[in-house]
mmCIF file of the N, C-alpha and C atoms, coordinates in Angstrom:
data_MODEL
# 
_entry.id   MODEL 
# 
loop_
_atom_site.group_PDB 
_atom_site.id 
_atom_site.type_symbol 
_atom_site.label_atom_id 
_atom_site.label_alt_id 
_atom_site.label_comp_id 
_atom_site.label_asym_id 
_atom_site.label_entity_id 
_atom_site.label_seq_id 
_atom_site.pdbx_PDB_ins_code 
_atom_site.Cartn_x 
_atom_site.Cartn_y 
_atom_site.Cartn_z 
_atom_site.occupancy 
_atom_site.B_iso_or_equiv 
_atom_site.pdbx_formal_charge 
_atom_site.auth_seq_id 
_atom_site.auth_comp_id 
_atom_site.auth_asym_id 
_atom_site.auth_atom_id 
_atom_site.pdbx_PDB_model_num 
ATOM 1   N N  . UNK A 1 1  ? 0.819   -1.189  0.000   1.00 0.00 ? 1  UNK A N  1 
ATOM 2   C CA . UNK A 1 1  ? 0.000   0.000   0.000   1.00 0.00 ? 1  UNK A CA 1 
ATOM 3   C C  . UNK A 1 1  ? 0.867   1.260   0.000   1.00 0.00 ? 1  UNK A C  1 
ATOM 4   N N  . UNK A 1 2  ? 1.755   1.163   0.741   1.00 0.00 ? 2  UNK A N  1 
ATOM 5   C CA . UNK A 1 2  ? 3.009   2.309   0.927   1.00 0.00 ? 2  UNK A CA 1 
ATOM 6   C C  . UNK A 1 2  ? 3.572   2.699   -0.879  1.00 0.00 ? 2  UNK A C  1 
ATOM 7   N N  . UNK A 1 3  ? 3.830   1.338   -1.011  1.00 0.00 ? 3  UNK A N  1 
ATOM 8   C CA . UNK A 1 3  ? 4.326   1.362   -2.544  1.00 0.00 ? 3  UNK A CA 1 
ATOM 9   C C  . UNK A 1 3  ? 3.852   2.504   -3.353  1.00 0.00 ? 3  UNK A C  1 
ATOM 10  N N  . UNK A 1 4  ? 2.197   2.032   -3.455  1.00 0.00 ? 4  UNK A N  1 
ATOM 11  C CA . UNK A 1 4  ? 1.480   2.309   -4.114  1.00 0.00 ? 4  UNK A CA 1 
ATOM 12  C C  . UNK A 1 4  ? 0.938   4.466   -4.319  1.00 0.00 ? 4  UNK A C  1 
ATOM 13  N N  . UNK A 1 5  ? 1.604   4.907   -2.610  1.00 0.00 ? 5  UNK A N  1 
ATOM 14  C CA . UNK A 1 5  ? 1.136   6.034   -2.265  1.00 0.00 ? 5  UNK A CA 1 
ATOM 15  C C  . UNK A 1 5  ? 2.592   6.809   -3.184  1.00 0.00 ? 5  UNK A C  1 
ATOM 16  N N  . UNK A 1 6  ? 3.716   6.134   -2.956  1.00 0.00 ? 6  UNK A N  1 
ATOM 17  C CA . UNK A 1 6  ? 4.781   6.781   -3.150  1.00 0.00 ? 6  UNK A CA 1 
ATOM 18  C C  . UNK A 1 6  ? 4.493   6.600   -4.787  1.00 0.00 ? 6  UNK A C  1 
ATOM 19  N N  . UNK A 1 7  ? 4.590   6.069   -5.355  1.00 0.00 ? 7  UNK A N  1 
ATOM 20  C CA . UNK A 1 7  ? 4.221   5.841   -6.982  1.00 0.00 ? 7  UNK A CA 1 
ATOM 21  C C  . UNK A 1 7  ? 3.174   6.859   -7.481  1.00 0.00 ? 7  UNK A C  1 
ATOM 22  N N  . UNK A 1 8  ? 2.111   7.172   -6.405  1.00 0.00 ? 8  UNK A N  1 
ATOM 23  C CA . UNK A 1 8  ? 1.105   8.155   -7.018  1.00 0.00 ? 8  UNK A CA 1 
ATOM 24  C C  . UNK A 1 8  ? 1.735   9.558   -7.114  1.00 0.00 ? 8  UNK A C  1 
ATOM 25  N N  . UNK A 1 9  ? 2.453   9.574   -5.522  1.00 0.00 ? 9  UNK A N  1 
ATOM 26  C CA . UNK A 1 9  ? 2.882   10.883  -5.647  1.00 0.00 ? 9  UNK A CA 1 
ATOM 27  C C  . UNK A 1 9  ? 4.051   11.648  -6.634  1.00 0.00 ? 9  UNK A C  1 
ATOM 28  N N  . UNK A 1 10 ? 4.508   10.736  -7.314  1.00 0.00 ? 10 UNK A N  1 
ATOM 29  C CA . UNK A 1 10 ? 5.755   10.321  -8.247  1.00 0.00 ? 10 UNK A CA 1 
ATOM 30  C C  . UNK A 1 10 ? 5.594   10.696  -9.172  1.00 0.00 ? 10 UNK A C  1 
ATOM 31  N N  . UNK A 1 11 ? 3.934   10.043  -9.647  1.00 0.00 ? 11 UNK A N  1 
ATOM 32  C CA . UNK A 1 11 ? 3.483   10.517  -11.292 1.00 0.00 ? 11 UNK A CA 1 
ATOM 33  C C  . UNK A 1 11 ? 2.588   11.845  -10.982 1.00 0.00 ? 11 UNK A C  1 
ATOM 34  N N  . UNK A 1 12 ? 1.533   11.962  -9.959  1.00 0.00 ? 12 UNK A N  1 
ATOM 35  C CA . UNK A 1 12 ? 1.736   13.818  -9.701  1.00 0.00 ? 12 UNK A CA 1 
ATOM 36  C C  . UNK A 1 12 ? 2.423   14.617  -9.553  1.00 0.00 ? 12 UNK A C  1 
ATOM 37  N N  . UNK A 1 13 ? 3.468   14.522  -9.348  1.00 0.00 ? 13 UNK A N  1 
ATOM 38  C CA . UNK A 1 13 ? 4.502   15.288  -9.229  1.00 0.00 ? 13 UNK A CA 1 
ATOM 39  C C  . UNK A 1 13 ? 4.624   15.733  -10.744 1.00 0.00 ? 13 UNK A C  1 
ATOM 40  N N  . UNK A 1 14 ? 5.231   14.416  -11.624 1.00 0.00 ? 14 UNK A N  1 
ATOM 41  C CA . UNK A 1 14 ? 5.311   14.975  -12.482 1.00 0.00 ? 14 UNK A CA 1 
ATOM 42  C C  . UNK A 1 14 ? 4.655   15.227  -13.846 1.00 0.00 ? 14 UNK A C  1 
ATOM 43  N N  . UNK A 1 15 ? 3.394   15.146  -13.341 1.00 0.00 ? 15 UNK A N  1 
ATOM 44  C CA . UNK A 1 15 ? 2.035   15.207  -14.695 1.00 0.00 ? 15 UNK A CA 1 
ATOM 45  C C  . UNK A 1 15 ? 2.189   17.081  -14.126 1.00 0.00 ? 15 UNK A C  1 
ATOM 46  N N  . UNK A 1 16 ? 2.240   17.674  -12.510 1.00 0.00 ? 16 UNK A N  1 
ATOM 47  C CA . UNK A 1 16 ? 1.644   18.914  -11.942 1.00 0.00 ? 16 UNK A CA 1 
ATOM 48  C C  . UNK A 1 16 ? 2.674   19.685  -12.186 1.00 0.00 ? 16 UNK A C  1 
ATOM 49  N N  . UNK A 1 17 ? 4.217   19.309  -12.399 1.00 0.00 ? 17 UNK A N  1 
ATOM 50  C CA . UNK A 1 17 ? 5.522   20.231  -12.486 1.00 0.00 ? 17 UNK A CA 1 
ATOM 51  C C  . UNK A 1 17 ? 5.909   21.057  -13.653 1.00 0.00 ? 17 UNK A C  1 
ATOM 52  N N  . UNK A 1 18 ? 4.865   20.908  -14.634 1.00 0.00 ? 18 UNK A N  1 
ATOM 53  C CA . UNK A 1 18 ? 5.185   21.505  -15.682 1.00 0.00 ? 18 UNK A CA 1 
ATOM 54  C C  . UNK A 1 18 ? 4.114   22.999  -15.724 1.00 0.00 ? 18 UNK A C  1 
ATOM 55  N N  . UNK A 1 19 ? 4.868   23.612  -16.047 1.00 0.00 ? 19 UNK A N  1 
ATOM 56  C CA . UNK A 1 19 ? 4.510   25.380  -15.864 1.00 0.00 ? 19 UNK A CA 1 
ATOM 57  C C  . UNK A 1 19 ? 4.027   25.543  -17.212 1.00 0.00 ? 19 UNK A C  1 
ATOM 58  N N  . UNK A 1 20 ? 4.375   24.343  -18.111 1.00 0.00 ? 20 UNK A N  1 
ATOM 59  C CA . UNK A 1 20 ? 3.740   25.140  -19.662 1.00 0.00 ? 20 UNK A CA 1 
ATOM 60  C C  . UNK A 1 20 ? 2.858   24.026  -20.395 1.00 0.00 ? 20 UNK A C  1 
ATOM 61  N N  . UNK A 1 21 ? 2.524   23.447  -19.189 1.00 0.00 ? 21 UNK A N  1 
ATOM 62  C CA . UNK A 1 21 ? 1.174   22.531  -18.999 1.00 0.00 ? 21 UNK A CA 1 
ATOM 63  C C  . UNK A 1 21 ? -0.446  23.038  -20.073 1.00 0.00 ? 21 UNK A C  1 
ATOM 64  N N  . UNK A 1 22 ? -0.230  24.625  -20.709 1.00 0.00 ? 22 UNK A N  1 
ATOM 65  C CA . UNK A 1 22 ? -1.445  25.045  -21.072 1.00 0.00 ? 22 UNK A CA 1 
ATOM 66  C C  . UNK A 1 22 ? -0.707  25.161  -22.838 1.00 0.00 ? 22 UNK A C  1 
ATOM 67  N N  . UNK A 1 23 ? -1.223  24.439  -23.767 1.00 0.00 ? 23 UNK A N  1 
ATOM 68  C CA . UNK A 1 23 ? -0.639  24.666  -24.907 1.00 0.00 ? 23 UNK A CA 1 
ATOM 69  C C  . UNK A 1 23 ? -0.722  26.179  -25.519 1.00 0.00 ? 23 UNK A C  1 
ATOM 70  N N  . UNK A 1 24 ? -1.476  27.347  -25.116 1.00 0.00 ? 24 UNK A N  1 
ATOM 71  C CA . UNK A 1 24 ? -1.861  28.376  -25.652 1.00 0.00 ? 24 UNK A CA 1 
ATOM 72  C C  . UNK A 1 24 ? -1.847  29.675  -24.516 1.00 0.00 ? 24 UNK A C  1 
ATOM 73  N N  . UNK A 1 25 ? -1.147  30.150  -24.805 1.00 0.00 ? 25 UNK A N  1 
ATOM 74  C CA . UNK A 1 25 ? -1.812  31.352  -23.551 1.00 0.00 ? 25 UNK A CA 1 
ATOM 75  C C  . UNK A 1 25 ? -2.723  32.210  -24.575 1.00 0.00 ? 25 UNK A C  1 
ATOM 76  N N  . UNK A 1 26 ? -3.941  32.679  -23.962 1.00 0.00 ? 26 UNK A N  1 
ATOM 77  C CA . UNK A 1 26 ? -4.550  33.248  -24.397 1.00 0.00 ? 26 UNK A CA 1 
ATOM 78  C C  . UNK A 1 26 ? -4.360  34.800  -24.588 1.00 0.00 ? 26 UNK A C  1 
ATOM 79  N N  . UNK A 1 27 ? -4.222  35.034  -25.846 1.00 0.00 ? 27 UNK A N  1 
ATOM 80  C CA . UNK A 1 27 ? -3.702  36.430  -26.706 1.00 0.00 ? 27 UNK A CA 1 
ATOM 81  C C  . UNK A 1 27 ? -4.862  37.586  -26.475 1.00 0.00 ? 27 UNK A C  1 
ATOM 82  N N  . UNK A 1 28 ? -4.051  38.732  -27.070 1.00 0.00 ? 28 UNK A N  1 
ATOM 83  C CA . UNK A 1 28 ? -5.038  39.857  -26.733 1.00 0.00 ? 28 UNK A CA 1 
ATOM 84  C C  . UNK A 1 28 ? -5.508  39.765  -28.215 1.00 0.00 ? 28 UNK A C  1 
ATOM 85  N N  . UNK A 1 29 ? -6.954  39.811  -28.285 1.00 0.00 ? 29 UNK A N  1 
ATOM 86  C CA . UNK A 1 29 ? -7.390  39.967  -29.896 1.00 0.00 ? 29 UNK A CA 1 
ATOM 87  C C  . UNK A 1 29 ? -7.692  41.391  -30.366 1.00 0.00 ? 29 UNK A C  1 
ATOM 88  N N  . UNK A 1 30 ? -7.507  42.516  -29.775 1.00 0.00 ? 30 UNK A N  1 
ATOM 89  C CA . UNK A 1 30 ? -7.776  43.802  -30.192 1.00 0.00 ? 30 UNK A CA 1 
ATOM 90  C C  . UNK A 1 30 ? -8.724  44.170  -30.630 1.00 0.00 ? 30 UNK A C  1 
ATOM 91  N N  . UNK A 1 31 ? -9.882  43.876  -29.953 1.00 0.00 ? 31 UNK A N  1 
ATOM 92  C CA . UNK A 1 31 ? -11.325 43.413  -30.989 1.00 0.00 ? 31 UNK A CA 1 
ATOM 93  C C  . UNK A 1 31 ? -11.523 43.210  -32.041 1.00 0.00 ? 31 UNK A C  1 
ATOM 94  N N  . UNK A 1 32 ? -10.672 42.425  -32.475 1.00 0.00 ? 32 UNK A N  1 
ATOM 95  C CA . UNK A 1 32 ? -10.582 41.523  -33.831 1.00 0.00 ? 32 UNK A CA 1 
ATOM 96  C C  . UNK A 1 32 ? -11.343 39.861  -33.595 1.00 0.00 ? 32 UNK A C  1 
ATOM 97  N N  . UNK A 1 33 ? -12.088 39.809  -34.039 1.00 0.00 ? 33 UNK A N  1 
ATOM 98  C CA . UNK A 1 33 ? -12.434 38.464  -34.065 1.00 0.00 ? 33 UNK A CA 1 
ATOM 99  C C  . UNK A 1 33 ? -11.619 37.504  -35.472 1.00 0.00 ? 33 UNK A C  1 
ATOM 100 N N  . UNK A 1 34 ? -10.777 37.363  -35.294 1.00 0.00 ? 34 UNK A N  1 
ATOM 101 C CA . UNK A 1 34 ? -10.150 36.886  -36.884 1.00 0.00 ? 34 UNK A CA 1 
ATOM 102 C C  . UNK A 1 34 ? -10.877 34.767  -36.944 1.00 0.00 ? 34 UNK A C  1 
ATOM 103 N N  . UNK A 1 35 ? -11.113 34.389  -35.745 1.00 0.00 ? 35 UNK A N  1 
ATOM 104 C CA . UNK A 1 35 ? -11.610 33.217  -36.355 1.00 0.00 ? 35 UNK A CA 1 
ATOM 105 C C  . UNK A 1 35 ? -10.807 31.979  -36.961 1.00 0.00 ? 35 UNK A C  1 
ATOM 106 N N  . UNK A 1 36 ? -11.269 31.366  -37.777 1.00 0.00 ? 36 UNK A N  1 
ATOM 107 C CA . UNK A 1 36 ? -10.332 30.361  -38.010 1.00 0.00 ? 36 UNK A CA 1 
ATOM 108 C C  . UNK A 1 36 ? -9.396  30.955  -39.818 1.00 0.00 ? 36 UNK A C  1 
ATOM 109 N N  . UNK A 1 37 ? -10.109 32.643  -39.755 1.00 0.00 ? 37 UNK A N  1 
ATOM 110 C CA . UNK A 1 37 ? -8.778  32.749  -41.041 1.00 0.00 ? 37 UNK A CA 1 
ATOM 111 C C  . UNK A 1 37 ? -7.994  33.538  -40.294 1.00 0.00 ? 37 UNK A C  1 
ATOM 112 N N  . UNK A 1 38 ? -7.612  33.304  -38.875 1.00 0.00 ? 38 UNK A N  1 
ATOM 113 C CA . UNK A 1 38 ? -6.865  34.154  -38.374 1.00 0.00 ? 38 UNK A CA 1 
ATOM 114 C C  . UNK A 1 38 ? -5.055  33.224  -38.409 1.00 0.00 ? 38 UNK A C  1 
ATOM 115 N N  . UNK A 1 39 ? -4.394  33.977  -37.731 1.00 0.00 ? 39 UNK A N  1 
ATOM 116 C CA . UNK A 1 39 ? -2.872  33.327  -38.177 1.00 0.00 ? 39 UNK A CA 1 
ATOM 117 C C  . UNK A 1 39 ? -2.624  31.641  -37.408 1.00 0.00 ? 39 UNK A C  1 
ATOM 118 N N  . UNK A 1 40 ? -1.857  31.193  -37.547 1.00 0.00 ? 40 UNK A N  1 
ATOM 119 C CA . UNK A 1 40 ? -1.731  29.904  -37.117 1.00 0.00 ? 40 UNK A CA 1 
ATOM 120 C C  . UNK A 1 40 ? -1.151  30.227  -35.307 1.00 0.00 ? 40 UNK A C  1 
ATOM 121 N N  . UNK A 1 41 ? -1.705  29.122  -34.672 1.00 0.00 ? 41 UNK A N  1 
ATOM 122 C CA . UNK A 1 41 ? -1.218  28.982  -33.242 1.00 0.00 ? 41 UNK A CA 1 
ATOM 123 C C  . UNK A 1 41 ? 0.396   28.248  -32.939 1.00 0.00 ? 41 UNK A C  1 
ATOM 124 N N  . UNK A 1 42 ? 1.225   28.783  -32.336 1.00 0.00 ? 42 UNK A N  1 
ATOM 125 C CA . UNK A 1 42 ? 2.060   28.380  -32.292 1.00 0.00 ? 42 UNK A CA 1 
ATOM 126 C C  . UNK A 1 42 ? 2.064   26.745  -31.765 1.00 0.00 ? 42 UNK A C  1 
ATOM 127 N N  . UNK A 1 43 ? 3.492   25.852  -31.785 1.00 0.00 ? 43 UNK A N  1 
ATOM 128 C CA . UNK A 1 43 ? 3.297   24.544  -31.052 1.00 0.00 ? 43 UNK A CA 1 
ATOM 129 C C  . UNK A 1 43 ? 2.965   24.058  -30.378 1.00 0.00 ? 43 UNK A C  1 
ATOM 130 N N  . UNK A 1 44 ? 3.024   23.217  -29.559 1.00 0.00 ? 44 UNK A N  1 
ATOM 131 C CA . UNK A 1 44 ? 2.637   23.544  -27.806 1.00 0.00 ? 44 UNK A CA 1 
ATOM 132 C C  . UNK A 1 44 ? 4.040   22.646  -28.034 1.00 0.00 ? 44 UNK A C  1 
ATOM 133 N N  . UNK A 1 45 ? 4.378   22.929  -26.680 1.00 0.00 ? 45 UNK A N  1 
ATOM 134 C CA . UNK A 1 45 ? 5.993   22.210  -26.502 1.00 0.00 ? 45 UNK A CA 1 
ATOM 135 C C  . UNK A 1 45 ? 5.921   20.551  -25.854 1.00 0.00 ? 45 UNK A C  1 
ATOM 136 N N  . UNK A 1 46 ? 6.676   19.762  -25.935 1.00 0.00 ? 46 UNK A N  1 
ATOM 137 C CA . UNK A 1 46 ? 6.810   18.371  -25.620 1.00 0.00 ? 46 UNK A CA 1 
ATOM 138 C C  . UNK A 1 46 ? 7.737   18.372  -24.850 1.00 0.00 ? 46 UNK A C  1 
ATOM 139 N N  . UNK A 1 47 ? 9.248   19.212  -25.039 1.00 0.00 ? 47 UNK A N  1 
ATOM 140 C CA . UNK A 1 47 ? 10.303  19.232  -24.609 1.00 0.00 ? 47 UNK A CA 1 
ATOM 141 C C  . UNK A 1 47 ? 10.383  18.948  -22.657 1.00 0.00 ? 47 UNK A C  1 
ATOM 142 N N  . UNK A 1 48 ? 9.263   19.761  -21.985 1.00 0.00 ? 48 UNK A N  1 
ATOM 143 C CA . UNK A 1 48 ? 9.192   19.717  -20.573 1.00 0.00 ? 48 UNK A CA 1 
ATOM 144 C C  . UNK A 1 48 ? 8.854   18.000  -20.359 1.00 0.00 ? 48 UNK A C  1 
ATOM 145 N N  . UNK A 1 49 ? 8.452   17.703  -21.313 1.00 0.00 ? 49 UNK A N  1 
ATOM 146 C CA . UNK A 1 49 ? 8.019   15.929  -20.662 1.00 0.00 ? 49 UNK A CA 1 
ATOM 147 C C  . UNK A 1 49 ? 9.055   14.814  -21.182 1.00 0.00 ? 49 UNK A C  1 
ATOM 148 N N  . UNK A 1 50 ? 10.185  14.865  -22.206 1.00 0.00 ? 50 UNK A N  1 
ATOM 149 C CA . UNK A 1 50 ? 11.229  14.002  -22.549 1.00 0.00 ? 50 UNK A CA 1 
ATOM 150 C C  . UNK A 1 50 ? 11.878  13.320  -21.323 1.00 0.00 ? 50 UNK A C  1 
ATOM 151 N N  . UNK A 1 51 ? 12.240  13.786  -20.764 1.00 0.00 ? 51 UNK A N  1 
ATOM 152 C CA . UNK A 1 51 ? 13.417  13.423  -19.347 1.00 0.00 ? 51 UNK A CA 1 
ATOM 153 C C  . UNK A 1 51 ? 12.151  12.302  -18.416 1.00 0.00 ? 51 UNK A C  1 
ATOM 154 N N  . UNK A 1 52 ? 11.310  13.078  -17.984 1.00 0.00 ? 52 UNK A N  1 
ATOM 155 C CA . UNK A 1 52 ? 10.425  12.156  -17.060 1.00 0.00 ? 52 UNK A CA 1 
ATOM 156 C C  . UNK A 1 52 ? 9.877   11.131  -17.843 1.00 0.00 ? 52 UNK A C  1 
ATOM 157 N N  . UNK A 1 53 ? 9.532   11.177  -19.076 1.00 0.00 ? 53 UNK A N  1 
ATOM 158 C CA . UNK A 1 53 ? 8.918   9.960   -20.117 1.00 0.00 ? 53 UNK A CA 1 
ATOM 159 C C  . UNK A 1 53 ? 10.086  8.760   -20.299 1.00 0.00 ? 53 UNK A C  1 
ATOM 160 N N  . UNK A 1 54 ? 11.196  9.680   -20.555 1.00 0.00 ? 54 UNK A N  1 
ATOM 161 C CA . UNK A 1 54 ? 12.513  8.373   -20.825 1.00 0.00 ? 54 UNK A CA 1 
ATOM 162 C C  . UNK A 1 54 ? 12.785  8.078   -18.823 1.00 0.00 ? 54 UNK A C  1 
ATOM 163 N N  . UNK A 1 55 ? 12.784  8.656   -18.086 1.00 0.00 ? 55 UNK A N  1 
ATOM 164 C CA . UNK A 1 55 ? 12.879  8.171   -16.868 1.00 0.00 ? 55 UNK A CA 1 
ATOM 165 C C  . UNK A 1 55 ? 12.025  6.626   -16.561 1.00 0.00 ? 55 UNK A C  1 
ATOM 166 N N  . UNK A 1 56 ? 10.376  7.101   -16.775 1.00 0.00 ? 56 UNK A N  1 
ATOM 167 C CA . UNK A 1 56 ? 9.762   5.827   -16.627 1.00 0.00 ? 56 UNK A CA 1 
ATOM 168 C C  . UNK A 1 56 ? 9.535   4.924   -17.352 1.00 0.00 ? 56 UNK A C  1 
ATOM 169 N N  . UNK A 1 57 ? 9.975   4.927   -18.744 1.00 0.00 ? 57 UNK A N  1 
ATOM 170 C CA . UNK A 1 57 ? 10.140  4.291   -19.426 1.00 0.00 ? 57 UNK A CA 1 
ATOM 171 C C  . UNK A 1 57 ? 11.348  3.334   -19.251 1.00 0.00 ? 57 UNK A C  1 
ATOM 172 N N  . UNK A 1 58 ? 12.454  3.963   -18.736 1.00 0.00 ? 58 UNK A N  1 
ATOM 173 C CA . UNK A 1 58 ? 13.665  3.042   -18.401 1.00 0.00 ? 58 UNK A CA 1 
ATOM 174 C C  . UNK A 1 58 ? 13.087  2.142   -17.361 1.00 0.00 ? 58 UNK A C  1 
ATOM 175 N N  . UNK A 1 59 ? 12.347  3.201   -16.389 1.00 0.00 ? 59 UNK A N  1 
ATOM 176 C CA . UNK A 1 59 ? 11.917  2.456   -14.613 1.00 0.00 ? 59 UNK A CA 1 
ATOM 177 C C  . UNK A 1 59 ? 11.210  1.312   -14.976 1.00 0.00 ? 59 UNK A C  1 
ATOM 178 N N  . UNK A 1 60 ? 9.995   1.158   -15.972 1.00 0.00 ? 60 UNK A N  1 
ATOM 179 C CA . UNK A 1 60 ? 9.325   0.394   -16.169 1.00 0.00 ? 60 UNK A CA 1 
ATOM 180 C C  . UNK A 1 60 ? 9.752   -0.911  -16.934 1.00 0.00 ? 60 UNK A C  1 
ATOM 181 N N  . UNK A 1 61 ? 10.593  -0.911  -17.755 1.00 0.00 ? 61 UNK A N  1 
ATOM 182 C CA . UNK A 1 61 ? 11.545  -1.372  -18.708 1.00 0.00 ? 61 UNK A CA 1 
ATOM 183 C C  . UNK A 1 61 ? 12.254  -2.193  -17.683 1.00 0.00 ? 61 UNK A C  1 
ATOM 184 N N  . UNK A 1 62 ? 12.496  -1.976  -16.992 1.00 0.00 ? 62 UNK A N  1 
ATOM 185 C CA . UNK A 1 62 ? 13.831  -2.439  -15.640 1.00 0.00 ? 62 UNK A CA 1 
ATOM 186 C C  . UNK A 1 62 ? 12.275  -3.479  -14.815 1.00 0.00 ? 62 UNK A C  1 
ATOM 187 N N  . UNK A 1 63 ? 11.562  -2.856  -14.619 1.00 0.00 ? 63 UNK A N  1 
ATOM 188 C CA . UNK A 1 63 ? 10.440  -3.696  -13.322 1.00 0.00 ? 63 UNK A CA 1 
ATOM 189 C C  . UNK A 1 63 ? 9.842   -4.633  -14.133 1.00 0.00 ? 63 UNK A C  1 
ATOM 190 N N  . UNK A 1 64 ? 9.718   -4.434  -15.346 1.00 0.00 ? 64 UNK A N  1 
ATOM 191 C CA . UNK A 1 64 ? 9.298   -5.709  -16.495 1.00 0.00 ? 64 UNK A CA 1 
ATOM 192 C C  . UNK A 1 64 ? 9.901   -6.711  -16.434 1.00 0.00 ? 64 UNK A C  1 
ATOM 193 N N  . UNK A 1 65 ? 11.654  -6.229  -17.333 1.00 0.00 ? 65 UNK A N  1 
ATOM 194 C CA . UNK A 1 65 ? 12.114  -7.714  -16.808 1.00 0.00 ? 65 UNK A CA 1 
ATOM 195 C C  . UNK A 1 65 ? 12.489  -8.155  -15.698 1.00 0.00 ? 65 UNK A C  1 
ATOM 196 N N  . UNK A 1 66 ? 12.616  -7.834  -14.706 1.00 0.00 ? 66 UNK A N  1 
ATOM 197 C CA . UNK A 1 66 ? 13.205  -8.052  -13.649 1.00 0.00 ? 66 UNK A CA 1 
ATOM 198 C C  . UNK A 1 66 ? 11.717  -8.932  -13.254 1.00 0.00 ? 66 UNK A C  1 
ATOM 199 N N  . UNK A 1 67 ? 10.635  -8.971  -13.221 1.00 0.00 ? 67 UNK A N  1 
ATOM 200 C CA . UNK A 1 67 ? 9.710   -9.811  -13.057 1.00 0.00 ? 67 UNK A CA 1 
ATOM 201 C C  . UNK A 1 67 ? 9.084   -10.787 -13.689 1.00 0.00 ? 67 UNK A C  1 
ATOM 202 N N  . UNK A 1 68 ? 9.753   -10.795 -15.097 1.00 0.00 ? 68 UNK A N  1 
ATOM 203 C CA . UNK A 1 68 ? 10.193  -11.521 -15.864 1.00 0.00 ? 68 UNK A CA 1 
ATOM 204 C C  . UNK A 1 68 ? 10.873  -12.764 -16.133 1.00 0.00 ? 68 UNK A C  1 
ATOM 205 N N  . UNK A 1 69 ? 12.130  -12.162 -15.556 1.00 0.00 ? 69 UNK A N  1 
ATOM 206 C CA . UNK A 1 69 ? 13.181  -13.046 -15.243 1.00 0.00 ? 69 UNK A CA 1 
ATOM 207 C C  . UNK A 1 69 ? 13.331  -13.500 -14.085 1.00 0.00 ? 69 UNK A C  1 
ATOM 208 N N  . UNK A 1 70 ? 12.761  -13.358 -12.861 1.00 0.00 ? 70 UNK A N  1 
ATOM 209 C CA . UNK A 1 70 ? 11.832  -14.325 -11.882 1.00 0.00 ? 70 UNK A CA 1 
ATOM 210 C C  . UNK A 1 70 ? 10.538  -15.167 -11.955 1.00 0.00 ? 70 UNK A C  1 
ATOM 211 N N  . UNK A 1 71 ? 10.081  -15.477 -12.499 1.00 0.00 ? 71 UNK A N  1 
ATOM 212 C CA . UNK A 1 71 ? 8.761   -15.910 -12.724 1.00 0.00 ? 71 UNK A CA 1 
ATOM 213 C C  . UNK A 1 71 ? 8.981   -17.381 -13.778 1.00 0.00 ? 71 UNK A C  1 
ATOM 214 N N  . UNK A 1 72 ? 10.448  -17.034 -14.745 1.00 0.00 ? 72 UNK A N  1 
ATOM 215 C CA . UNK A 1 72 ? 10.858  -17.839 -15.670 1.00 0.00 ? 72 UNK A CA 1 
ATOM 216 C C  . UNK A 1 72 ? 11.686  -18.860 -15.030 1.00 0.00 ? 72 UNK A C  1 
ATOM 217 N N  . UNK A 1 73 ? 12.403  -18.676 -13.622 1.00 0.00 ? 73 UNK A N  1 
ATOM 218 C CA . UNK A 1 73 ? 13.156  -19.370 -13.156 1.00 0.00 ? 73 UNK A CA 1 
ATOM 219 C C  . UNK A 1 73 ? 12.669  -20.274 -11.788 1.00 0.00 ? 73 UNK A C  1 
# 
């Protein structure tokens, strides 16, 4: 159960740590309604989530086989 609390707080941490969590900040339109022939929206960024994605991806990668390769023996 302990496990389980520390693991939650692990992936809130880092779903809540990102500051650019909102793909758009909302612009001043100058009372322009321009609509959808208005200019294109910039990207939204990925870059803040690489490190923690390859983190649990390794973590998980590692707890796979490792339960894996007990279960076989």
């Amino acid at each position: 159960m302990k496990n389980i609390v520390i693991q939650f707080y692990i992936v809130a941490f880092f779903i809540l740590s990102s500051v650019t969590m909102v793909a758009q900040t909302p612009g001043d339109t100058d009372g322009t309604a321009d609509g959808l022939e208005g200019t294109d929206a910039p990207a939204a960024p990925i870059d803040d989530y690489l490190l923690p994605m390859a983190l649990v991806a390794i973590f998980a990668g590692y707890k796979y086989s490792k339960n894996t390769a007990q279960k076989t023996v």
